[in-house]
C-alpha positions, 0 to 999 in steps of 0.5 A: 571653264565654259563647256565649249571652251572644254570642249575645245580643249578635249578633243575626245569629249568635244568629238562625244559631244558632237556625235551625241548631237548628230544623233539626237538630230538624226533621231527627229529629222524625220519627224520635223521635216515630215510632220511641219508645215514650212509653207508660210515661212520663207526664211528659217534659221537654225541657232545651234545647227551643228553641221547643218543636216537639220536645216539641210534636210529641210530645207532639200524638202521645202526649196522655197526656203532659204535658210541661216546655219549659226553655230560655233565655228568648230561645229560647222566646219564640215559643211552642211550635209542632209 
């Protein structure tokens, strides 16, 4: 079975899983959105963002960007938080 069809299947596991991504995003935020220079770029796109506090955190320190959030709809659902 495909991971994410587990996932979905197994509430407990899918919630483990996506509190282990929130964290490991949680983790880098600082660096990436302090240690990179977005300043050429006006477009960024976040494949796999989860709930979007990546790209929303970024985004909130570089408002010349526009950002793209894709992911798994079970991922999104809560909306983009920084």
């Amino acid at each position: 079975m495909p991971v994410f069809d587990y996932y979905s299947q197994n509430e407990a596991s899918g919630a483990v899983f996506d509190r282990a991504m929130k964290n490991i995003s949680d983790a880098i935020k600082p660096a990436i959105v302090n240690g990179y220079d977005f300043s050429g770029i006006g477009q960024l796109v976040d494949i796999g963002g989860g709930n979007g506090s990546l790209i929303a955190s970024i985004l909130k320190a570089n408002s010349h960007l526009q950002g793209i959030l894709f992911d798994q709809a079970a991922a999104i659902a809560n909306g983009m938080t920084a």
